[in-house]
C-alpha positions as CSV (number, residue, x, y, z in Angstrom):
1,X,22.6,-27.8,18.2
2,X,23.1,-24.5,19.9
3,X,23.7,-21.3,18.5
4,X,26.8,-21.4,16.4
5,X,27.5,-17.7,14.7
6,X,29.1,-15.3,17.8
7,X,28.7,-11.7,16.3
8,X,31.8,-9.1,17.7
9,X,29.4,-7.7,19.5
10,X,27.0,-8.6,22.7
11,X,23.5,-10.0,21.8
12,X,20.2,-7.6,23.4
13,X,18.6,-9.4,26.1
14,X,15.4,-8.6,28.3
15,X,17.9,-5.9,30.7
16,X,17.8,-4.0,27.8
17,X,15.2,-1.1,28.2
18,X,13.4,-2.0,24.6
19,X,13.8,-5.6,25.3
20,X,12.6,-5.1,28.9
21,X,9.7,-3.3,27.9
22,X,8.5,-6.1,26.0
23,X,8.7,-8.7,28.6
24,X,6.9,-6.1,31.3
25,X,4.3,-5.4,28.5
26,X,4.2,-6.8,25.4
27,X,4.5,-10.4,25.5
28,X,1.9,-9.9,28.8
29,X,-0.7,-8.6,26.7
30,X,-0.2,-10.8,23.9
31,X,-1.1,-14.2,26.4
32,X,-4.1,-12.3,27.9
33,X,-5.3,-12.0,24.1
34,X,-4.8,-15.7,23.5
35,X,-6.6,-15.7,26.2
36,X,-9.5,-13.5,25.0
37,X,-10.0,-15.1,21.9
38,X,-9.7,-19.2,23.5
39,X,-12.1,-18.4,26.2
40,X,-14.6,-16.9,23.6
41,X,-14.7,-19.9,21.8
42,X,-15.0,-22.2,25.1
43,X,-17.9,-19.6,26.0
44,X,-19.5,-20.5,22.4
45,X,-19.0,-24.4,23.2
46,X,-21.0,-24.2,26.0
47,X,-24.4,-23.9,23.8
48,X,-22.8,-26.5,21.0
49,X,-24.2,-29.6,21.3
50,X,-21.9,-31.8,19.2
51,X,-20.7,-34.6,20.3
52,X,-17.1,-33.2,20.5
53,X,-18.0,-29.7,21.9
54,X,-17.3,-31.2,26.1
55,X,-13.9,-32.1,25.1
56,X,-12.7,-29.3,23.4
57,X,-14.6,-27.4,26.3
58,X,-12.3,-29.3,28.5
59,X,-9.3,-29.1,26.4
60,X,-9.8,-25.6,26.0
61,X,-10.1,-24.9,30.0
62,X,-6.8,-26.4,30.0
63,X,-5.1,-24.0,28.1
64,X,-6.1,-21.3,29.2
65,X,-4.3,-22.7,32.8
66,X,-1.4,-23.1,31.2
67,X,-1.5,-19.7,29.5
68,X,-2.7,-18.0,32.9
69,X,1.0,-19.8,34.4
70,X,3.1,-18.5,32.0
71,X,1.9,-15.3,32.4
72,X,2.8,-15.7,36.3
73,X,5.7,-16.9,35.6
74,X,7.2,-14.8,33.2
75,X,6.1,-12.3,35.8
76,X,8.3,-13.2,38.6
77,X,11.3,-14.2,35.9
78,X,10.5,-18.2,36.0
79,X,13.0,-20.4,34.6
80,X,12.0,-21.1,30.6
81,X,11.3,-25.2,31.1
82,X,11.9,-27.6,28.1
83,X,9.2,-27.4,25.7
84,X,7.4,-30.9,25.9
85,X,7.1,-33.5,23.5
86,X,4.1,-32.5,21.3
87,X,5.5,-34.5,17.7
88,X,5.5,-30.7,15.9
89,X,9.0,-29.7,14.3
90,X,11.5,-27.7,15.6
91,X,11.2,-29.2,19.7
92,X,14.9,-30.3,20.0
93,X,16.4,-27.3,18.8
94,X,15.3,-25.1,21.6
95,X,15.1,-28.0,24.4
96,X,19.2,-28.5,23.0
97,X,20.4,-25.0,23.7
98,X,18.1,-24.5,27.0
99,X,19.8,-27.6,28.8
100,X,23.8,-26.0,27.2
101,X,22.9,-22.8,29.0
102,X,23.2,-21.6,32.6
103,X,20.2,-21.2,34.7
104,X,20.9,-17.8,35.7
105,X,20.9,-16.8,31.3
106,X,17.4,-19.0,30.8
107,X,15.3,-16.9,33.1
108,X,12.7,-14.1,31.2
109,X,14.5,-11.3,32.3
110,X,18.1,-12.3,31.6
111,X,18.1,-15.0,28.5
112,X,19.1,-13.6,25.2
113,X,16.0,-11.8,24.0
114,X,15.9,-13.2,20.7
115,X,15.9,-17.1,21.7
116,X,13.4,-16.0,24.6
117,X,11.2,-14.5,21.6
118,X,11.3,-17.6,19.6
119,X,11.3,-20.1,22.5
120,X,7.9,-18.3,23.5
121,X,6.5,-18.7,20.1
122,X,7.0,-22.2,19.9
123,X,6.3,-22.9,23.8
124,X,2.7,-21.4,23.4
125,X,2.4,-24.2,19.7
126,X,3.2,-26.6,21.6
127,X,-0.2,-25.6,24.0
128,X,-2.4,-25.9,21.4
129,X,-0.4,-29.1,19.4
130,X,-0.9,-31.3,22.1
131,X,-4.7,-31.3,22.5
132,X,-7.0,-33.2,20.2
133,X,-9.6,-31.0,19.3
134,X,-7.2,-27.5,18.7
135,X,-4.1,-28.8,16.9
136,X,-5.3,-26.3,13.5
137,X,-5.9,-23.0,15.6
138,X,-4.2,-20.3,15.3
139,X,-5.4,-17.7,18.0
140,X,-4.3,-14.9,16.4
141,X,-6.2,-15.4,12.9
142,X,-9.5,-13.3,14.3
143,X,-6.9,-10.4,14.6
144,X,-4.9,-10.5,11.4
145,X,-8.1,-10.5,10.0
146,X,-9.7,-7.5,11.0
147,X,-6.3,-5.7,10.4
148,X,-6.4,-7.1,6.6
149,X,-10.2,-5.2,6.9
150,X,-9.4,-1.7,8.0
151,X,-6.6,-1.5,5.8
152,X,-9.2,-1.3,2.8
153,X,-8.3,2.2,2.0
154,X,-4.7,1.4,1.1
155,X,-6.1,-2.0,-0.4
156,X,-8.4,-0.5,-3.0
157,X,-5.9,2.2,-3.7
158,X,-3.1,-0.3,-4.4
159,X,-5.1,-2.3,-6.2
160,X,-6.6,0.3,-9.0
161,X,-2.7,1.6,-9.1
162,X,-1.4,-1.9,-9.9
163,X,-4.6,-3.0,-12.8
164,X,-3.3,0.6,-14.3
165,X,-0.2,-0.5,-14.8
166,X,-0.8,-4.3,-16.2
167,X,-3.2,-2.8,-18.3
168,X,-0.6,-0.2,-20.1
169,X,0.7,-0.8,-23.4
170,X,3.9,1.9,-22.9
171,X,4.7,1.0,-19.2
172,X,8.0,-0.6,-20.5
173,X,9.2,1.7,-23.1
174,X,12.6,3.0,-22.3
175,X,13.0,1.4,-19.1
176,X,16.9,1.3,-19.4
177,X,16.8,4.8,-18.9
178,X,17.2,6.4,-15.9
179,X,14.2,7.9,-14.4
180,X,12.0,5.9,-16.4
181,X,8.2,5.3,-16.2
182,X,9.2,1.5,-15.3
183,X,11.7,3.0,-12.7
184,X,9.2,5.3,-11.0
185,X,6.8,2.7,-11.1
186,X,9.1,-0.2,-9.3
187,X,10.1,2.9,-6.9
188,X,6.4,3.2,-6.1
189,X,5.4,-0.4,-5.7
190,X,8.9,-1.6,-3.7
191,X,8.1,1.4,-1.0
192,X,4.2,0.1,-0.5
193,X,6.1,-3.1,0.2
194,X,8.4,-1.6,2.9
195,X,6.0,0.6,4.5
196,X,3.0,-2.5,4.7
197,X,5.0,-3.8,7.2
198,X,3.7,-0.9,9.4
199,X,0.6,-3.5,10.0
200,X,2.7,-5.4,13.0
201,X,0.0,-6.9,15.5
202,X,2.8,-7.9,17.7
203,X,3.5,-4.0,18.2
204,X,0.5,-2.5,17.8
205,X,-0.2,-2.2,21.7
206,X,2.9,1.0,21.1
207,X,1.3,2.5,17.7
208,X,-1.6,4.6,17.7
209,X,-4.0,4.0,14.5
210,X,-3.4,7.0,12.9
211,X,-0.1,6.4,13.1
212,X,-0.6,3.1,11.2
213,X,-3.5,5.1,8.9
214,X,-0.3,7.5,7.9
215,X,2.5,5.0,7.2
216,X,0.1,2.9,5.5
217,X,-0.5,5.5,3.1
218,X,0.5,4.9,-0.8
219,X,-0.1,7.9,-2.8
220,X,2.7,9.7,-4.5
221,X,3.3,12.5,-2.2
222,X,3.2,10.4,0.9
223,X,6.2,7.9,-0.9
224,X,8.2,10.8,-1.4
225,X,7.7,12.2,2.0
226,X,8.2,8.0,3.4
227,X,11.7,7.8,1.1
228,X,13.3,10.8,3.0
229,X,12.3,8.2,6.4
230,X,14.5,5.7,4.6
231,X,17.7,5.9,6.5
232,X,19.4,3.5,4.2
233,X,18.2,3.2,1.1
234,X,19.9,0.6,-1.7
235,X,16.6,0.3,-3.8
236,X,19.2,2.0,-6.7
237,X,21.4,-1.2,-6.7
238,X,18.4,-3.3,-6.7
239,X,16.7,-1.6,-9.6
240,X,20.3,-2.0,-11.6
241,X,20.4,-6.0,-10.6
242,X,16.9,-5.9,-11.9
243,X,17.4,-4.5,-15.0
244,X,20.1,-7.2,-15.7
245,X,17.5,-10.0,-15.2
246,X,15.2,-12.4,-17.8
247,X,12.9,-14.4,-16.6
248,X,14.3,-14.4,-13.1
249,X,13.4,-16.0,-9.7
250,X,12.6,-13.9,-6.8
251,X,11.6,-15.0,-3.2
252,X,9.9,-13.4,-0.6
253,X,10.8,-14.4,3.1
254,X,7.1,-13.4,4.4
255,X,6.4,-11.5,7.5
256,X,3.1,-10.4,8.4
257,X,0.0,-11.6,7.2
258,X,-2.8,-9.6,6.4
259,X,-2.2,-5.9,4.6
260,X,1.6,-6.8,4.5
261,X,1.0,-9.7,3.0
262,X,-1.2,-7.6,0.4
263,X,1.9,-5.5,-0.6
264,X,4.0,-8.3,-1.1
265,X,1.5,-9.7,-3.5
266,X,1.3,-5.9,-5.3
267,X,4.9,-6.0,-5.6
268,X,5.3,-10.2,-6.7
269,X,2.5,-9.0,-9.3
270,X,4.3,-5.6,-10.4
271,X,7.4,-8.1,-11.1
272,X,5.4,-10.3,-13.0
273,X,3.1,-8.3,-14.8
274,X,4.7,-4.7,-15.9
275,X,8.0,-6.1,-16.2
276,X,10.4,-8.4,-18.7
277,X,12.5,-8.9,-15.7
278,X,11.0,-11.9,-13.8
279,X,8.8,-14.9,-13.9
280,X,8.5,-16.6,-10.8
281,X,8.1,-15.4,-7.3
282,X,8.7,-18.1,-4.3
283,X,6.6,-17.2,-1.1
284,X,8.3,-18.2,1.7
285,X,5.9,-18.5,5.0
286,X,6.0,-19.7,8.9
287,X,4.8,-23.5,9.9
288,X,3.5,-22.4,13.2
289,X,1.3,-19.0,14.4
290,X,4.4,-17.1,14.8
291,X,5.3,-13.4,16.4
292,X,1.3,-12.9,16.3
293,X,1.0,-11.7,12.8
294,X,3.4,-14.1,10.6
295,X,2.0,-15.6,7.2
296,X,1.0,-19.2,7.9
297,X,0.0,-21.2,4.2
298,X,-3.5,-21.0,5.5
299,X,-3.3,-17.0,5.3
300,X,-1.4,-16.8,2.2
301,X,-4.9,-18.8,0.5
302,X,-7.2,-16.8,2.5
303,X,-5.8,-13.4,1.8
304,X,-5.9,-13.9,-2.3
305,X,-9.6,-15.6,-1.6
306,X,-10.9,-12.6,0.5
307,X,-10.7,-10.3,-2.3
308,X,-13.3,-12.1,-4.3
309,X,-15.8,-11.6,-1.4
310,X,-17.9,-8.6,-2.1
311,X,-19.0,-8.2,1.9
312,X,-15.3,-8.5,3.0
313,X,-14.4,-5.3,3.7
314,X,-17.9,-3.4,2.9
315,X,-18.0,-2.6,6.9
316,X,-14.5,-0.8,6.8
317,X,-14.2,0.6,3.1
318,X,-17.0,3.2,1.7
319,X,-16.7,1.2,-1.5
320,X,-17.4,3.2,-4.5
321,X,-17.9,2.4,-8.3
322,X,-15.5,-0.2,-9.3
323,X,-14.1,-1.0,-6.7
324,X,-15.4,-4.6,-5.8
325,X,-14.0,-5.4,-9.6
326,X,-10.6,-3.8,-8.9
327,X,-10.7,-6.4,-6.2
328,X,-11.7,-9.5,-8.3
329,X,-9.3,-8.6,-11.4
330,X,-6.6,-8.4,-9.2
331,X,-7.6,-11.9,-7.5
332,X,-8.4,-13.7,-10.7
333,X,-4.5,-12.0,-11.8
334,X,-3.3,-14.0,-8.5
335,X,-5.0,-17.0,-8.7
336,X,-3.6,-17.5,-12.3
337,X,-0.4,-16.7,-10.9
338,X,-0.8,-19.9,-8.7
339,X,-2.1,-21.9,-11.2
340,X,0.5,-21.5,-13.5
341,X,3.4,-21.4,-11.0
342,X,4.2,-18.2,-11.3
343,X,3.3,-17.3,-7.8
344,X,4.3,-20.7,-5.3
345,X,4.2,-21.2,-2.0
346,X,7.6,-23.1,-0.6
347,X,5.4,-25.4,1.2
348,X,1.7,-26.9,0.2
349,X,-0.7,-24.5,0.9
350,X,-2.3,-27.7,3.1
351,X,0.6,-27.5,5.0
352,X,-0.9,-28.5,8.6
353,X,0.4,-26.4,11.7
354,X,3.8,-27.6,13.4
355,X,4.3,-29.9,10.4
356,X,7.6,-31.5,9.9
357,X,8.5,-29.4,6.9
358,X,12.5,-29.4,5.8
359,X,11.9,-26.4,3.4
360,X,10.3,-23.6,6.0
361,X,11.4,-25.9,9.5
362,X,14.8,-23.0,9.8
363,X,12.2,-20.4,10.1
364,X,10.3,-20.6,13.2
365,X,13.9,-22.0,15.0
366,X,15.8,-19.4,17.2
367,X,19.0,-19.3,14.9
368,X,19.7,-16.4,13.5
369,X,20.2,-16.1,9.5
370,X,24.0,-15.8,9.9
371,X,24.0,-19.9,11.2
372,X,21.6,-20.9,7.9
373,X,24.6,-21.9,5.5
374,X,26.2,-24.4,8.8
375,X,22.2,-25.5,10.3
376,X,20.4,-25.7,7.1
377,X,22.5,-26.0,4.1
378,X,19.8,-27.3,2.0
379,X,17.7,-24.4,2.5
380,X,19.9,-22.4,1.6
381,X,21.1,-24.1,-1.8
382,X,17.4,-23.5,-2.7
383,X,17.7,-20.0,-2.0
384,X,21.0,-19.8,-4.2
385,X,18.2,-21.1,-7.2
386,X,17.2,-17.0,-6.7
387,X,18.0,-14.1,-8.6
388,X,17.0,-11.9,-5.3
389,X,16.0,-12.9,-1.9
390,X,13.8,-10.7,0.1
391,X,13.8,-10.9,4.0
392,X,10.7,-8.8,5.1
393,X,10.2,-6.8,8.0
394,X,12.1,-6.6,11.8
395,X,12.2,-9.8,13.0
396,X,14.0,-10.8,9.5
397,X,16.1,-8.2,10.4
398,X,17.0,-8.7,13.6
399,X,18.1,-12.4,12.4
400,X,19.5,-11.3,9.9
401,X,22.4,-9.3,11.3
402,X,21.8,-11.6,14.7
403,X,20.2,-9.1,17.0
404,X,23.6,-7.6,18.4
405,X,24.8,-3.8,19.7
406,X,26.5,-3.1,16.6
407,X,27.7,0.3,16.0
408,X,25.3,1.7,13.8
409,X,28.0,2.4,10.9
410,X,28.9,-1.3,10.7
411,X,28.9,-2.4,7.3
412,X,25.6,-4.7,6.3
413,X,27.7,-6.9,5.3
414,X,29.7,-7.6,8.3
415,X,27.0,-7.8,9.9
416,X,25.5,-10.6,7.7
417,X,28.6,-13.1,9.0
418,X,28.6,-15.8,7.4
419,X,25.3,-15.2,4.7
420,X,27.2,-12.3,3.3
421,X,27.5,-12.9,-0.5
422,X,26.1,-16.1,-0.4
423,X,23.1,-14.7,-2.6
424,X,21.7,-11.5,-3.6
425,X,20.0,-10.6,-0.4
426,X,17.6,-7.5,0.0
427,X,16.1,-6.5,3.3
428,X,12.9,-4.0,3.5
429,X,12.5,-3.1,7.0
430,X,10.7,-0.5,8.8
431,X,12.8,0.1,12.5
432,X,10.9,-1.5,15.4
433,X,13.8,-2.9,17.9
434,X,17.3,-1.5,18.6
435,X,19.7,-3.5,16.8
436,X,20.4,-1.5,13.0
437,X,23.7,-1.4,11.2
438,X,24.9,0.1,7.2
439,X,24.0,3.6,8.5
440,X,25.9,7.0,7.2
441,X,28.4,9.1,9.8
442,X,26.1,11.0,11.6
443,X,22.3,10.0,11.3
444,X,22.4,8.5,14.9
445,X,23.6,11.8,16.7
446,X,21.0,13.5,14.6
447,X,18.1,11.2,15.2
448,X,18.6,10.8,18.6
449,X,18.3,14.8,19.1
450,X,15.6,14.7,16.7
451,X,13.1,11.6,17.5
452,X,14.7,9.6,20.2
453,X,12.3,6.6,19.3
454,X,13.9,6.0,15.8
455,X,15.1,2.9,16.7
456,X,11.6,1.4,17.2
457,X,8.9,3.4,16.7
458,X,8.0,2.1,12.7
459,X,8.2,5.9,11.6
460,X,11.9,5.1,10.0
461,X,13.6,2.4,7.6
462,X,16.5,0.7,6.0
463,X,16.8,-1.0,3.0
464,X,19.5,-3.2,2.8
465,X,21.2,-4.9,-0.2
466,X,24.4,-7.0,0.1
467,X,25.2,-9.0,-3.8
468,X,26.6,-12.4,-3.9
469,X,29.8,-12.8,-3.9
């Protein structure tokens, strides 16, 4: 099935100078990295004397060729071939709408940039799924990993703000009130949650760390000096659907792995713990390694299990009294959270890599979220179950409103097509690709004077709400 939703409005492709700079650059650099970190374990197999070592060796060799040719060829605008029959999930989707399009639109320079983004995702699984020996890798685990480390600053800050608050007895007092200590609090913990998404390894090759180090940041004066970066900012009309809620459902559609992932557990736990508003948080992660840094069920585990490791980050973090049991309190919180359901995964947490898995298969496919209620009408009755749906960071974006040249003043909600009021849908995204709609008259003239990167530079965001209907 092809792509069904048509937005008014052209799709970006690769001509486009963001888009084109991504092909040129981005998605270059990304191979040579899979690259990198194969060949460094093929180098370490070399000395392994296990019986299986000389056929991963060889397996391994072998991708790496066919990473070195799609580099080459996305260099000299090859034609995108038909991914090949590796028995993972979401093949015939792709293959479907490749052999419905012209040749001249499925080239890397000229197919719509958002289907060439997926398409390479799942082209490079499909590298690793049809081997024996490297079906469970994910080649960019080493690197979300080491991310998740120097972001141990934020991490402990977060984490003593957060035990604070589950341990006060008046947190809750008065929160009908406007400016309340609950208000401020939610305000505090929902912008941590926006900004983690600043920790984008697909983009990092653009961001300078202490650029990262700055919008990472989580103290009070740096939210208030982050909320005036908020371009749109509906957190009000969240806060009020919040307030109307007892033991509520919210769910999470997961972006990055790794410190992002942190904040979206701070936040789930805020919910849970310092509020009377909600009592189950749905996790909703990728099947496949996806845009680098995506949350695969192996990460969401390894991320609440880190924090129980005292060496973890002691190379990155100048750990002082307390700390290490900030750390486990707010793991053992998590893990209980699991245990008792309060915290769930949409998918087994065993979930292997390219599994056949109806309830997170729509994610890593190339629709955009305006075809979910025609392609996957099942998911999305699960995701009518919610009081509040969350789509984190710009990719969710992007599908969200279908990657298109809207004029930026274009209501969210006509943007949203045919997902508009189907559930109460909330979007925290920091800007990182040119497609953005729902702002005020006059914030693009004034932007584009002021920081001509605004579009995609990470240093502004929206935050989008559109109710059910």
């Amino acid at each position: 099935m092809v792509s069904l939703y048509k937005p008014a409005f052209e799709r970006y492709s690769p001509v486009d100078k963001e888009s084109y700079k991504t092909v040129v650059t981005r998605w270059p650099v990304i191979i040579t990295n899979i690259v990198s970190a194969v060949s460094t374990v093929n180098h370490e197999l070399t000395s392994d004397s296990s019986a299986d070592a000389p056929a991963k060796l060889a397996e391994g060799k072998e991708i790496v060729s066919k990473l070195s040719a799609l580099k080459h060829n996305m260099g000299r605008n090859g034609v995108l071939e038909p991914i090949p029959d590796d028995g993972n999930a979401n093949r015939a989707c792709y293959n479907d709408e490749l052999a419905a399009t012209a040749d001249d639109d499925k080239r890397w320079f000229t197919a719509n940039w958002l289907f060439a983004e997926c398409y390479l995702y799942r082209l490079l699984r499909s590298y690793f799924a049809l081997t024996a020996h490297w079906k469970t890798y994910d080649p960019f685990f080493a690197s979300k990993a080491e991310t998740y480390k120097s972001s141990s600053g934020a991490i402990l800050h977060l984490a003593h703000a957060l035990n604070s608050m589950v341990e006060s007895k008046d947190l809750q007092q008065g929160f009908e009130k406007e400016g309340s200590a609950l208000e401020i609090a939610f305000w505090e913990m929902v912008q941590a949650d926006l900004w983690g998404n600043a920790t984008d390894l697909s983009l990092l090759t653009d961001l300078k760390y202490e650029d990262l180090q700055k919008l990472q940041a989580v103290g009070s004066a740096a939210q208030a000096e982050q909320a005036e970066k908020i371009l749109r900012n509906d957190l009000p009309k969240v806060w009020e659907l919040l307030k109307t809620l007892k033991d509520g459902r919210v769910d999470i559609v997961m972006d990055n792995a790794g410190f992002e992932l942190y904040t979206d557990f701070i936040f789930a736990d805020f919910l849970l713990s310092c509020t009377p508003f909600v009592k189950e948080v749905v996790f909703h992660p990728k099947t496949i390694p996806w845009f680098v840094s995506d949350v695969l069920p192996y990460d969401f585990e390894w991320a609440i299990d880190s924090l129980f490791d005292t060496s973890f980050f002691a190379s990155h973090a100048n750990l002082k009294e307390g700390d290490t049991e900030a750390l486990s309190a707010l793991a053992a919180r998590w893990k209980a959270h699991q245990t008792s359901g309060r915290f769930r995964l949409s998918v087994p947490t065993t979930t292997a890599l390219g599994a056949n898995v109806l309830a997170a298969n729509f994610w890593t496919t190339q629709y955009a979220y305006q075809d979910l209620p025609a392609v996957d009408p099942a998911l999305l009755a699960e995701l009518q179950k919610s009081d509040l749906v969350m789509f984190k960071g710009d990719l969710n974006y992007r599908k969200l409103i279908g990657d298109a040249k809207w004029p930026v003043t274009t209501p969210f909600s006509e943007a949203l097509g045919p997902l508009a009021g189907k559930f109460n849908l909330l979007s925290l995204r920091t800007n990182k690709a040119d497609t953005i709609c729902g702002l005020p008259e006059g914030i693009e003239a004034r932007l584009d004077k002021e920081a001509p990167d605004w579009r995609v530079s990470g240093k502004y965001a929206v935050v989008s709400f559109e109710p059910k209907a």
